[in-house]
gemmi code that builds the backbone of each chain (N, CA, C; Angstrom):
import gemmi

chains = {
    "A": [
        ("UNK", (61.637, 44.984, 2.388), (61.225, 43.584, 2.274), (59.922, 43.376, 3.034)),
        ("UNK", (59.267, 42.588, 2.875), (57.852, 41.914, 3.314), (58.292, 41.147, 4.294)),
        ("UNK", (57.069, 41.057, 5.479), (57.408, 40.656, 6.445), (56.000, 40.544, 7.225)),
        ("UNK", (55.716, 39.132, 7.652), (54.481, 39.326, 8.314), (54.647, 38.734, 9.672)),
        ("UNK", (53.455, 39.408, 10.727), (54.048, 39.167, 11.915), (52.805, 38.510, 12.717)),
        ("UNK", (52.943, 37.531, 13.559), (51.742, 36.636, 14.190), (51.923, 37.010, 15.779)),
        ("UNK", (50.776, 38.031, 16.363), (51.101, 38.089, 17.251), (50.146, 36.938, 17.921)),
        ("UNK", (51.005, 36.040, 19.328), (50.740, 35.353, 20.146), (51.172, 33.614, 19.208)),
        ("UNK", (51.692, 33.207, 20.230), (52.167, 31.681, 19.082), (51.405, 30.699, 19.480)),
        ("UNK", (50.792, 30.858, 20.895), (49.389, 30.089, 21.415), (48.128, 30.734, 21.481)),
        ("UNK", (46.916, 30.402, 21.361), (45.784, 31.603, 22.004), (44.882, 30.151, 22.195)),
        ("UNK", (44.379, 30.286, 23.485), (43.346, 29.606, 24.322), (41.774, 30.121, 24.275)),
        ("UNK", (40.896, 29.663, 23.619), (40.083, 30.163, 23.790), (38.647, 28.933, 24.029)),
        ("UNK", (37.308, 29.796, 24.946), (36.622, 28.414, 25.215), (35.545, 28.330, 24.328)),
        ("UNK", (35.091, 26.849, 24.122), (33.919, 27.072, 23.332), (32.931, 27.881, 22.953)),
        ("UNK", (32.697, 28.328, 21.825), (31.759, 29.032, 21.882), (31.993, 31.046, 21.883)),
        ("UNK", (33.311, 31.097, 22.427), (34.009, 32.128, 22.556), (34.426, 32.645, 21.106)),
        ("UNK", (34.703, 34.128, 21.038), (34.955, 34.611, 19.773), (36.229, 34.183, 19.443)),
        ("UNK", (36.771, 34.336, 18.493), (38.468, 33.814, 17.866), (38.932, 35.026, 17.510)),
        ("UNK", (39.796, 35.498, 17.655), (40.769, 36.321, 17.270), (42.085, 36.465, 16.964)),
        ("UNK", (42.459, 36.046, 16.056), (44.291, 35.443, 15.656), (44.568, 36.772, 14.995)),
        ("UNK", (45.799, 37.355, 15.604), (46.139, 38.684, 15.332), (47.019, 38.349, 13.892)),
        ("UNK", (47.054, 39.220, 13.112), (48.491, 39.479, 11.795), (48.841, 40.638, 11.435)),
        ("UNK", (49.773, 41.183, 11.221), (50.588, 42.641, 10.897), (51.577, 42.258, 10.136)),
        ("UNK", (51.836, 43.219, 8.926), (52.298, 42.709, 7.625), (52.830, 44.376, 7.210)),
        ("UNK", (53.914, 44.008, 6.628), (54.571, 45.333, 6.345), (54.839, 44.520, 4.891)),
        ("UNK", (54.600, 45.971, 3.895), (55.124, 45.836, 2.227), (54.797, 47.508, 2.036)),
        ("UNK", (55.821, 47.590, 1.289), (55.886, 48.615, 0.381), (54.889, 48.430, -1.134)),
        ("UNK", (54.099, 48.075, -1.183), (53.253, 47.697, -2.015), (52.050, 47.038, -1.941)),
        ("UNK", (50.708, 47.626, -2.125), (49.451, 46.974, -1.605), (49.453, 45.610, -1.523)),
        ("UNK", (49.457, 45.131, -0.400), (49.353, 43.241, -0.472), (48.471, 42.602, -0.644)),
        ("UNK", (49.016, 40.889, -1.431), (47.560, 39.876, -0.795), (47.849, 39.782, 0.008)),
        ("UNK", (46.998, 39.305, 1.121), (46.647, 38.828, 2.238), (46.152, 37.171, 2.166)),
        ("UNK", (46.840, 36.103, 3.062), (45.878, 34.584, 2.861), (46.061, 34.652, 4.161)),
        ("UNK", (44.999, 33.645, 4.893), (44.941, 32.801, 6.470), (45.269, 31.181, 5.431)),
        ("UNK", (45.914, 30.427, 6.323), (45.821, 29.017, 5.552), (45.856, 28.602, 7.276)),
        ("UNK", (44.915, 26.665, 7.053), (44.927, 26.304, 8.421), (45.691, 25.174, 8.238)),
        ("UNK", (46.409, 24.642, 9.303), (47.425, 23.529, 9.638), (46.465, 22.468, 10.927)),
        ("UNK", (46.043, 21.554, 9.895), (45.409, 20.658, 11.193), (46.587, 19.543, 11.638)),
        ("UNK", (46.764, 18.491, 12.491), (47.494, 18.229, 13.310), (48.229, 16.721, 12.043)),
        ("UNK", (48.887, 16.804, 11.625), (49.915, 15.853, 10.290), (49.192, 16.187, 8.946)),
        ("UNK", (48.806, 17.184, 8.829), (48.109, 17.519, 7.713), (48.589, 18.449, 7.385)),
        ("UNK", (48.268, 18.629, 6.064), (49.321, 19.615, 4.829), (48.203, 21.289, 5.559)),
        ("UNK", (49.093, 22.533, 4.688), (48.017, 23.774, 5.037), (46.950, 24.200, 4.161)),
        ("UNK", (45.556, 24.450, 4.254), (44.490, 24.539, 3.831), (44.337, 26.243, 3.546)),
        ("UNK", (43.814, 26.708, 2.396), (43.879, 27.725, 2.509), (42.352, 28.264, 2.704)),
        ("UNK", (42.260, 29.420, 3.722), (40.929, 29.698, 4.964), (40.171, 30.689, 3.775)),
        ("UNK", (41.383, 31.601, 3.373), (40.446, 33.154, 2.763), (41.502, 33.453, 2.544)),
        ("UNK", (41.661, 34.343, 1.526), (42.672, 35.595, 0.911), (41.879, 37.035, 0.654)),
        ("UNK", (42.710, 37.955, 0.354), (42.660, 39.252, 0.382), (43.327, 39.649, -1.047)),
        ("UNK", (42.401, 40.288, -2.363), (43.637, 40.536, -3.139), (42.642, 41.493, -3.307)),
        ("UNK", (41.623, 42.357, -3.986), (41.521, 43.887, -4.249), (40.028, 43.565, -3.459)),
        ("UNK", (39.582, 44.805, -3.836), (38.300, 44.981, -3.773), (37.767, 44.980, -1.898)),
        ("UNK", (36.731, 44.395, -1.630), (35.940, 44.583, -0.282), (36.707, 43.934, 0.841)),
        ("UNK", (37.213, 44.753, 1.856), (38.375, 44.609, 2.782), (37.987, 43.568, 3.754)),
        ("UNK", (36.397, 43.482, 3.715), (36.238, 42.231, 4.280), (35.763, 41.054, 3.944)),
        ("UNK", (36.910, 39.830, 3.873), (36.763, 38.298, 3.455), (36.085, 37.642, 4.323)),
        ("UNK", (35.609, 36.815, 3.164), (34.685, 35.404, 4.199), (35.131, 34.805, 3.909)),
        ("UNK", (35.659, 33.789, 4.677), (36.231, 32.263, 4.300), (35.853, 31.086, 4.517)),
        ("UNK", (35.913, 29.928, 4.724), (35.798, 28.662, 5.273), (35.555, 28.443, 6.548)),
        ("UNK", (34.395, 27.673, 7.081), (34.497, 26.893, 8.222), (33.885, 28.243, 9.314)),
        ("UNK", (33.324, 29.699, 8.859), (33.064, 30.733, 9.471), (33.914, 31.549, 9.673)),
        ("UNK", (34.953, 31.670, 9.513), (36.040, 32.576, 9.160), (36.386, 33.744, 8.674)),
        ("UNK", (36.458, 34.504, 9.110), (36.610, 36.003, 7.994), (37.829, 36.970, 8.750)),
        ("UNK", (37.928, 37.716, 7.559), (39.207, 38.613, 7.851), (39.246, 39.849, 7.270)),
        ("UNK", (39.698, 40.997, 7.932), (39.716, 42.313, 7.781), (40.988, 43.363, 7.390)),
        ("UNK", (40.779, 43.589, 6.713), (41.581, 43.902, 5.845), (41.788, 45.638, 5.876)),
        ("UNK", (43.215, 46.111, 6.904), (42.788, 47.038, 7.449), (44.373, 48.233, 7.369)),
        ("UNK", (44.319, 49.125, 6.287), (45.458, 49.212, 5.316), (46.375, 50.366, 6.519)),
        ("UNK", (45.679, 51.179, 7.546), (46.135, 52.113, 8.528), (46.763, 51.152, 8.906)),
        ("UNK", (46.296, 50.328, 9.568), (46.638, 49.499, 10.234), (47.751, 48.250, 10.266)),
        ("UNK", (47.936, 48.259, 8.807), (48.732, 47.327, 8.510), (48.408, 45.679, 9.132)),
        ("UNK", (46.848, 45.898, 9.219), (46.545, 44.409, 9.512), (45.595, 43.501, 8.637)),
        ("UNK", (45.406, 42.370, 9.258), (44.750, 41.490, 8.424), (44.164, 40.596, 9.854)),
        ("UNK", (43.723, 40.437, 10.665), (43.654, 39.823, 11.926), (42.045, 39.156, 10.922)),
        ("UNK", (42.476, 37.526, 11.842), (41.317, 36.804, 11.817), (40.268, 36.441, 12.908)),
        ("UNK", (38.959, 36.034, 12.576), (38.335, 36.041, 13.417), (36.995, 35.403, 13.024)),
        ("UNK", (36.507, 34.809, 14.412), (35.377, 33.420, 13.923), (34.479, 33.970, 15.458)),
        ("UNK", (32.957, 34.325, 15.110), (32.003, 34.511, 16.110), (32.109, 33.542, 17.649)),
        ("UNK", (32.270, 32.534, 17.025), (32.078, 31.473, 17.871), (33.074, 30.087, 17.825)),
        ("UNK", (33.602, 30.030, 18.980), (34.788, 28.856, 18.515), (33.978, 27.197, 18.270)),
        ("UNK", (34.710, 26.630, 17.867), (33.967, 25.162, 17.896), (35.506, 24.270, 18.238)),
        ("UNK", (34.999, 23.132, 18.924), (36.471, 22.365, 19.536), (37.122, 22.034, 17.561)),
        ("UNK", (35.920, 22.076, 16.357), (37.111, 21.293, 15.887), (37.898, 22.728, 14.985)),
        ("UNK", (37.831, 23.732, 15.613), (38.530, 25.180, 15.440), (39.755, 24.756, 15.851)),
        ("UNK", (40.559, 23.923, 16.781), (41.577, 23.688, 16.939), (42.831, 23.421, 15.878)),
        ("UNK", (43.917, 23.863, 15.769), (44.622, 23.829, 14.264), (45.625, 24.853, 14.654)),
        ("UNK", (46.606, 24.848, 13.728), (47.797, 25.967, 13.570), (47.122, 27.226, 12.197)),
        ("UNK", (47.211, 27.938, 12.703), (46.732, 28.904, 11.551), (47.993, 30.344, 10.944)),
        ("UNK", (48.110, 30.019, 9.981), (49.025, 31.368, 9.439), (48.486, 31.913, 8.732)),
        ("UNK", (49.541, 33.250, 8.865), (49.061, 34.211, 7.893), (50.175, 34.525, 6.983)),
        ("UNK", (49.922, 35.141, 5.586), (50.884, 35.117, 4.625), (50.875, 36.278, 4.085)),
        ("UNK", (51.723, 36.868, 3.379), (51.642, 38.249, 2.152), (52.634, 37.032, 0.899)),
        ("UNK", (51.741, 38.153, -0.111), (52.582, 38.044, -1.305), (52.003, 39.648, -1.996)),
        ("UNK", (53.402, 39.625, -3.173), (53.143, 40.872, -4.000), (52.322, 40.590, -5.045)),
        ("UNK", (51.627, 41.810, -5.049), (50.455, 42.711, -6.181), (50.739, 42.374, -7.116)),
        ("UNK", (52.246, 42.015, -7.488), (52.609, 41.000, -8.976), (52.092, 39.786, -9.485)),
        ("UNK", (51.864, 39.734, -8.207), (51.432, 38.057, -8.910), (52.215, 36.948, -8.870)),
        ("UNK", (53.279, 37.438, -7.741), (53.842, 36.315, -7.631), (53.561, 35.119, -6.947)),
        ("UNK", (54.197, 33.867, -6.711), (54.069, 32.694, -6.305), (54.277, 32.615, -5.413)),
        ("UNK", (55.292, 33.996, -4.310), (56.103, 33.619, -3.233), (55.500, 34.480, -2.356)),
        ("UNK", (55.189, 33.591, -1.670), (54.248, 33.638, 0.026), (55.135, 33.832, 1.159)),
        ("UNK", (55.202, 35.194, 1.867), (55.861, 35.154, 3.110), (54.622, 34.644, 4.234)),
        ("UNK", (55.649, 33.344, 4.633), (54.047, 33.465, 5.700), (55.151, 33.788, 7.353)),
        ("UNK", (53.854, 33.761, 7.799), (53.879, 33.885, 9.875), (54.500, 33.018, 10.257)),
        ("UNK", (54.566, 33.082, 11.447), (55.574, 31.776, 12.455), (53.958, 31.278, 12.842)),
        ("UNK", (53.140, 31.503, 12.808), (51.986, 30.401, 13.244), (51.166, 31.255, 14.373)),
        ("UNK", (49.890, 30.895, 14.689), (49.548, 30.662, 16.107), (48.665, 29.116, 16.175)),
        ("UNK", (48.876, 28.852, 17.307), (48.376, 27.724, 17.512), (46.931, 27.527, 18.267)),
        ("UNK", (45.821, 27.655, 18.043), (44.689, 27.890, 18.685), (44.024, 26.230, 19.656)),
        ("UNK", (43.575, 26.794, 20.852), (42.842, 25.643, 21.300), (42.030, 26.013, 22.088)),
        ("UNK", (41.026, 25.460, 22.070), (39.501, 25.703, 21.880), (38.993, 24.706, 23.110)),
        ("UNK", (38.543, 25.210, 24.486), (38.526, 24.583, 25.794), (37.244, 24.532, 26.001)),
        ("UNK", (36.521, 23.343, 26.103), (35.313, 22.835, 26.766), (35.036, 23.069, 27.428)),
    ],
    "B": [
        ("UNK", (39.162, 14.180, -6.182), (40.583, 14.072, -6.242), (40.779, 13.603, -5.183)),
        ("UNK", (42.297, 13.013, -5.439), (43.116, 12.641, -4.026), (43.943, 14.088, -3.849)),
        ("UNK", (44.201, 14.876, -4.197), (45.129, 15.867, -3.544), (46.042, 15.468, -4.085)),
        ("UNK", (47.152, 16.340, -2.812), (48.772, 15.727, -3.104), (49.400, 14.936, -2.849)),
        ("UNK", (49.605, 14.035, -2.787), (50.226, 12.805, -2.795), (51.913, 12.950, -2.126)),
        ("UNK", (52.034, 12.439, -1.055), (53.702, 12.670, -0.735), (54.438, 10.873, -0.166)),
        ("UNK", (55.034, 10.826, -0.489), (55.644, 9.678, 0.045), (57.290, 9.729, 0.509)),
        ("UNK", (57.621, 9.138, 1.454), (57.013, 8.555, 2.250), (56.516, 9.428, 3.559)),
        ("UNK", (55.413, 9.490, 4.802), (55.007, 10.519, 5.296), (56.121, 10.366, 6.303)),
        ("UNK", (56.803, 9.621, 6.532), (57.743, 9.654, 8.411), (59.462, 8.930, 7.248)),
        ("UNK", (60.267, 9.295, 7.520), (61.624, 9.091, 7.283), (62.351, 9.160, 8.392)),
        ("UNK", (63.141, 8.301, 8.540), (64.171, 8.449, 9.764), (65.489, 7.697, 9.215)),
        ("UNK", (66.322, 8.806, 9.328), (67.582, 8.190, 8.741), (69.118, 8.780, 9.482)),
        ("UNK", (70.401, 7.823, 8.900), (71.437, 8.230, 9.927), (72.053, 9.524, 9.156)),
        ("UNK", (72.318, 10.179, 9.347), (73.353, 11.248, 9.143), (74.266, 10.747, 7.815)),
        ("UNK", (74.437, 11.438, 7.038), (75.719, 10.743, 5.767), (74.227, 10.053, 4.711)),
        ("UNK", (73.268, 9.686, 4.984), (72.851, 8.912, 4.111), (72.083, 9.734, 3.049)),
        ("UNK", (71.742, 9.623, 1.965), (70.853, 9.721, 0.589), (69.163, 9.787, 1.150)),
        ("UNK", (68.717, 11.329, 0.581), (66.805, 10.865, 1.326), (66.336, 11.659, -0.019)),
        ("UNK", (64.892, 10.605, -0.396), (64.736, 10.982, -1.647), (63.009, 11.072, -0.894)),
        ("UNK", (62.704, 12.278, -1.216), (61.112, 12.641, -1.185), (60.072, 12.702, -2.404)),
        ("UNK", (59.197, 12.440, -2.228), (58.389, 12.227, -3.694), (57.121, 12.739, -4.026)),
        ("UNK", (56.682, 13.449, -4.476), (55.333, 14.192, -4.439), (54.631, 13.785, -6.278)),
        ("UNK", (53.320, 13.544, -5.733), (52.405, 13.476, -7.125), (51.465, 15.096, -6.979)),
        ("UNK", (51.144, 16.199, -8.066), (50.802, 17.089, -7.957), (49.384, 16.747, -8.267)),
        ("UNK", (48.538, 17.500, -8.160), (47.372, 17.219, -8.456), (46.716, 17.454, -9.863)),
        ("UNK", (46.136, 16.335, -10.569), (46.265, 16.519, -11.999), (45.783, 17.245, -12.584)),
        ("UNK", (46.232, 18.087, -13.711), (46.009, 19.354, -14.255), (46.779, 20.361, -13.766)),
        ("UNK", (47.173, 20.336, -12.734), (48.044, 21.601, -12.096), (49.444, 21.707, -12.898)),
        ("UNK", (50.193, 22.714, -12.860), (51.112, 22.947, -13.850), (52.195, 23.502, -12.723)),
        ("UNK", (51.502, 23.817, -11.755), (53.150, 24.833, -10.974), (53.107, 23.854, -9.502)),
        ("UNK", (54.110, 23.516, -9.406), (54.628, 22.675, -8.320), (55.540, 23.416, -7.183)),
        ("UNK", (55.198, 23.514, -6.001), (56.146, 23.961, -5.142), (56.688, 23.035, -3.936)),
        ("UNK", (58.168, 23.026, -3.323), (58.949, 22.357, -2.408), (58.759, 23.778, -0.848)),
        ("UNK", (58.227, 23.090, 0.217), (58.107, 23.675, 1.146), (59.237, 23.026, 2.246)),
        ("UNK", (59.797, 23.767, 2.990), (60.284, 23.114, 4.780), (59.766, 23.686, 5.811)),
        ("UNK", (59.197, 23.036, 6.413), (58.614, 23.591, 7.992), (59.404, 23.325, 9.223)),
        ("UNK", (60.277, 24.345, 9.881), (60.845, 23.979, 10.804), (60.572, 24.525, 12.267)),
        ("UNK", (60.295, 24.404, 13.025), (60.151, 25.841, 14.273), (60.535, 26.882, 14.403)),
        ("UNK", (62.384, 26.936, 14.239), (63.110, 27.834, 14.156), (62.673, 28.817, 12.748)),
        ("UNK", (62.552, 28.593, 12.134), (62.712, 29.193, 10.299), (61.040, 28.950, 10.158)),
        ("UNK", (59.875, 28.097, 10.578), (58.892, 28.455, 10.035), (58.874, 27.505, 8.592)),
        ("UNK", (58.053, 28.016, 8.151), (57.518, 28.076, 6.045), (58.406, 28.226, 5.434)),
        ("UNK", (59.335, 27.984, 4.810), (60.203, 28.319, 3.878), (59.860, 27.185, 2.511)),
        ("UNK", (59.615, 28.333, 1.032), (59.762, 27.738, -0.349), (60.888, 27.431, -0.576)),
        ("UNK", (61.508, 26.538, -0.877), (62.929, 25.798, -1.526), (62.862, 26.073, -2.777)),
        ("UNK", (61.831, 25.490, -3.716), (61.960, 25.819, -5.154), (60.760, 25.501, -5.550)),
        ("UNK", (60.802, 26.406, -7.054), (58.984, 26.074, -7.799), (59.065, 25.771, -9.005)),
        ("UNK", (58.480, 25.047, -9.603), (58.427, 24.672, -10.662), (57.273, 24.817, -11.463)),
        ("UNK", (57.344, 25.361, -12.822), (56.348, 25.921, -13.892), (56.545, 25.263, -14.823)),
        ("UNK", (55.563, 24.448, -15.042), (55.509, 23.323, -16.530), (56.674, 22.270, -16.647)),
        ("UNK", (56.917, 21.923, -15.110), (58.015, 20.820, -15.019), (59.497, 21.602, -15.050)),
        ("UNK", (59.322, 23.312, -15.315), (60.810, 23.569, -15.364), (61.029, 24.450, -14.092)),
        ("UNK", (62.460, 24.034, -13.162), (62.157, 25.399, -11.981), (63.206, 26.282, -12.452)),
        ("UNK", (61.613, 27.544, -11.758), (61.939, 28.525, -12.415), (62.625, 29.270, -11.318)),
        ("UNK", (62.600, 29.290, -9.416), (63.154, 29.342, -9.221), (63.260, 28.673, -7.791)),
        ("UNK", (64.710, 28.417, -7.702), (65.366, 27.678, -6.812), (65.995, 28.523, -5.333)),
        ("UNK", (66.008, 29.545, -5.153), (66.885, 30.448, -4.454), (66.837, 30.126, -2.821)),
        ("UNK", (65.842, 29.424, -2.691), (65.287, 28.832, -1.306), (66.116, 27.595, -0.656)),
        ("UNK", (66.504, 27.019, -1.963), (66.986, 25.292, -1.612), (68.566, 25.733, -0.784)),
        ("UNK", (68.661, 25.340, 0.475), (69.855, 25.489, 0.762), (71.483, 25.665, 0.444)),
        ("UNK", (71.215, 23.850, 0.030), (73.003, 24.355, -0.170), (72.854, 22.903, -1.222)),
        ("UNK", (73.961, 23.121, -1.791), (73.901, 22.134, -3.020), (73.900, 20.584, -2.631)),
        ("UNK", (73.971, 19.916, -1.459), (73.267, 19.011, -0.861), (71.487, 18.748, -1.434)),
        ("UNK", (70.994, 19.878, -1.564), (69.701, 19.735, -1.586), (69.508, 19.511, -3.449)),
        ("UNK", (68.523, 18.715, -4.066), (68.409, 19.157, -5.498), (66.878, 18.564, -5.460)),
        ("UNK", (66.416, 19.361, -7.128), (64.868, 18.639, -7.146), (64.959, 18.360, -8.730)),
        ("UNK", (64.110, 17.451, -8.326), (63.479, 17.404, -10.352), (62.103, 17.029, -10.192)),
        ("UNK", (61.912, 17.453, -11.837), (59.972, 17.266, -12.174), (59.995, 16.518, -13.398)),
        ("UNK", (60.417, 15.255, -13.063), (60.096, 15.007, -14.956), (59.502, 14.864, -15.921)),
        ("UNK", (58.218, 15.087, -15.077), (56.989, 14.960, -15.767), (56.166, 15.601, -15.026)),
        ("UNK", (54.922, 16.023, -15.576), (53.847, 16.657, -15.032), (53.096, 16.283, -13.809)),
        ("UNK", (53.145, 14.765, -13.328), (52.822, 14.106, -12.309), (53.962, 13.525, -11.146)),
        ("UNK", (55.094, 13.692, -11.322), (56.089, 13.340, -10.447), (57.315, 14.482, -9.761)),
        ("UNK", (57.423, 14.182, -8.763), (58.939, 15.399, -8.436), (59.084, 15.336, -7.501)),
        ("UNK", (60.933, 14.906, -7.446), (61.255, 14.112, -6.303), (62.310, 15.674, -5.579)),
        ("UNK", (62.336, 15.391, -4.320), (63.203, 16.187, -3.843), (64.549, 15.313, -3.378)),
        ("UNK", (65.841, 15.720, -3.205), (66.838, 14.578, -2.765), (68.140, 15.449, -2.149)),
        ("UNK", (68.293, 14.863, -0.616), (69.180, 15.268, 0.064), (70.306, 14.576, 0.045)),
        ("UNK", (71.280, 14.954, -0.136), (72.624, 14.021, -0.237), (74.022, 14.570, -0.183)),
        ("UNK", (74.313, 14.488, 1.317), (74.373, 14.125, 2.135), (73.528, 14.478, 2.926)),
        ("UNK", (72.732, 13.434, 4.140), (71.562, 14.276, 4.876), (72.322, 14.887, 6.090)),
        ("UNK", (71.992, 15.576, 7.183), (72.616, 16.109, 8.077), (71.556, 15.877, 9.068)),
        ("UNK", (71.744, 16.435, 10.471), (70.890, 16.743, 11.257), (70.016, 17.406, 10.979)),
        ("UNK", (70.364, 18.763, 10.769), (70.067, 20.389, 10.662), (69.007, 20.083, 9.470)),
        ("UNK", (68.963, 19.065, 8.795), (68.096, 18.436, 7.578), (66.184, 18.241, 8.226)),
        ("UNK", (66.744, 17.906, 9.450), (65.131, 17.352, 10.153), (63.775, 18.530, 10.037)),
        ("UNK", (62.704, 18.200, 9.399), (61.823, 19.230, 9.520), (61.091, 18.471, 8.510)),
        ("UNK", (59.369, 18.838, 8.345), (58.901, 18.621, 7.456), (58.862, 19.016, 6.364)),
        ("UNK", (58.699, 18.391, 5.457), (58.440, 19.227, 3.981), (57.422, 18.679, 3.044)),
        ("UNK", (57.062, 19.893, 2.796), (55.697, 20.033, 1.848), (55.212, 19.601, 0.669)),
        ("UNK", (54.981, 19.518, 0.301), (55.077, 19.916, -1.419), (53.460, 20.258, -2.007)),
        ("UNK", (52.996, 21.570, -2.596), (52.462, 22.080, -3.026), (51.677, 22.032, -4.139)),
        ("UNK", (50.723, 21.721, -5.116), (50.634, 22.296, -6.363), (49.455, 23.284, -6.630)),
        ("UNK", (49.785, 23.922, -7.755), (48.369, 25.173, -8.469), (48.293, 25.194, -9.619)),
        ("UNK", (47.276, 25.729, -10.222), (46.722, 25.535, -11.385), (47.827, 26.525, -12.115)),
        ("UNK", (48.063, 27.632, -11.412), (48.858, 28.837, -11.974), (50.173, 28.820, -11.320)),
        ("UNK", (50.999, 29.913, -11.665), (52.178, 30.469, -10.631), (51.740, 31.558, -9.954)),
        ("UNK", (50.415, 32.316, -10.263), (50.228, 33.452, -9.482), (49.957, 33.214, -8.146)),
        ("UNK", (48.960, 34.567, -7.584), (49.086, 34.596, -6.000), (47.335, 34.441, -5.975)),
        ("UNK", (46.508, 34.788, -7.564), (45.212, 34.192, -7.699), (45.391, 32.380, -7.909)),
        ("UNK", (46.043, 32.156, -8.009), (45.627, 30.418, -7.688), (46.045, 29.657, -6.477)),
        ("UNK", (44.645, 29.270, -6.152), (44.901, 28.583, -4.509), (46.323, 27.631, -4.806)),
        ("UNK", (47.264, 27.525, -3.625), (48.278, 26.526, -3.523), (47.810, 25.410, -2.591)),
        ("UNK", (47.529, 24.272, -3.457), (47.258, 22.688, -2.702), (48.150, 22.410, -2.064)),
        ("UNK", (48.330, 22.219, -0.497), (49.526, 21.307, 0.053), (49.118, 20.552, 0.097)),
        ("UNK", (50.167, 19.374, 0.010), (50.089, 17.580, 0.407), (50.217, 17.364, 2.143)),
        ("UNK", (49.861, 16.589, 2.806), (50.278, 16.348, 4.177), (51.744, 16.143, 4.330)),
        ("UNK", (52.931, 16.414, 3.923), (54.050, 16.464, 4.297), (54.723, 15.325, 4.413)),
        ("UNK", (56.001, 15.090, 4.376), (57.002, 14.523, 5.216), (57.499, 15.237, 6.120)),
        ("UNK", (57.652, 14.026, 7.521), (58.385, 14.228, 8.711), (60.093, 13.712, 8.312)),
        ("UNK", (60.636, 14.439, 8.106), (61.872, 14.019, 7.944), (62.984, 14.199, 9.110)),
        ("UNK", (63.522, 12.902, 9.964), (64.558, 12.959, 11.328), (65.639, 12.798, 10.740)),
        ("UNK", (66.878, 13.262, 10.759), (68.346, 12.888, 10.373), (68.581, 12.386, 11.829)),
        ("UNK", (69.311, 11.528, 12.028), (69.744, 11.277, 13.660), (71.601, 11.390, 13.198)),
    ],
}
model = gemmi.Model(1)
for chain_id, residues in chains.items():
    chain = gemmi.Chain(chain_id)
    for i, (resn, *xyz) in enumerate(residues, 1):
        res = gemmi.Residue()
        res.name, res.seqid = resn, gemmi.SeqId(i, " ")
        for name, pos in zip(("N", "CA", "C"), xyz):
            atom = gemmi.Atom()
            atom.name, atom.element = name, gemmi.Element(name[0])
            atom.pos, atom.b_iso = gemmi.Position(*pos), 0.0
            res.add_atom(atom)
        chain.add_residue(res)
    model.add_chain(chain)
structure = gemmi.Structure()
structure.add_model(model)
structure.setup_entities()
């Protein structure tokens, strides 16, 4: 079974500072990969996905993600934080099928210190 | 566009009672999905629906829970009997497709409290 894993459920980071939201994802079958962001009573936005081709995504808002198959990761990451970087961010798999059904993360919650 | 449309965003209700959730999908979209967000459990899909029909349900708890789509623009979710264990937000989704190539729109949610 698929299973993706969010390491850290908070990460503090200060302005201006790099972002790094870890993900590790186990499938028996090449995965997509999505980041989606959770701003604070707001539905989830989706950042970037991963489905073939060049392992590294660009997404929204400066965002990108690496796509890293030894590794079994997908970790995100933004040069430079900005306060309105603040948000819940997950990460998800789904199968190479094409299906509809998204395992996502338990979250991390990022905040971004002046 | 307006997005997804959910009503009502905050519910608070007693235990034993009837809670009916309501989502407008975004027009043109064809596949509709029911989300719960809880701390414990996270993201969980309840059920999806493809051209108003769901195709599958395997998520929705326990037969307390039911949904319908009766049309291309409406689909209500409905708890009955609500419980505690009921409290969490829920989502509701739509995409142009059922695949994993079409972005999934969430709506801003309901906060749903059973007391």
């Amino acid at each position: 079974a698929q299973s993706v894993t969010q390491l850290g459920s908070h990460v503090s980071v200060s302005e201006g500072a790099l972002v790094l939201l870890r993900c590790n994802y186990s499938s028996s079958v090449p995965p997509y990969l999505f980041w989606y962001v959770q701003y604070p009573n707001q539905g989830l936005q989706l950042l970037l996905k991963y489905t073939t081709g060049a392992t590294l995504v660009k997404g929204i808002n400066g965002f990108e993600a690496e796509f890293k198959k030894s590794e079994t990761s997908f970790h995100l990451t933004k040069p430079s934080a900005h306060m309105s970087d603040a948000a819940e961010y997950f990460c998800a798999v789904s199968e190479t099928s094409g299906t509809y059904k998204y395992i996502f993360g338990t979250g991390t919650r990022l905040k971004v210190l002046a | 566009d307006a997005g997804v449309i959910q009503s009502p965003r905050h519910e608070v209700t007693e235990m034993g009672q009837e809670v009916t959730l309501r989502c407008k999908p975004i027009s043109g979209h064809n596949s509709l999905f029911w989300y719960r967000q809880t701390m414990m459990r996270g993201l969980e899909l309840l059920i999806y629906f493809n051209n108003n029909v769901p195709i599958d349900d395997s998520g929705m708890p326990e037969d307390r829970f039911s949904a319908k789509m009766p049309n291309a623009s409406f689909s209500t979710l409905k708890i009955q009997p609500s419980e505690p264990r009921d409290s969490a937000v829920y989502f509701c989704a739509s995409s142009l497709g059922g695949g994993v190539t079409y972005e999934q729109y969430f709506g801003p949610g309901t906060r749903l409290t059973v007391t």
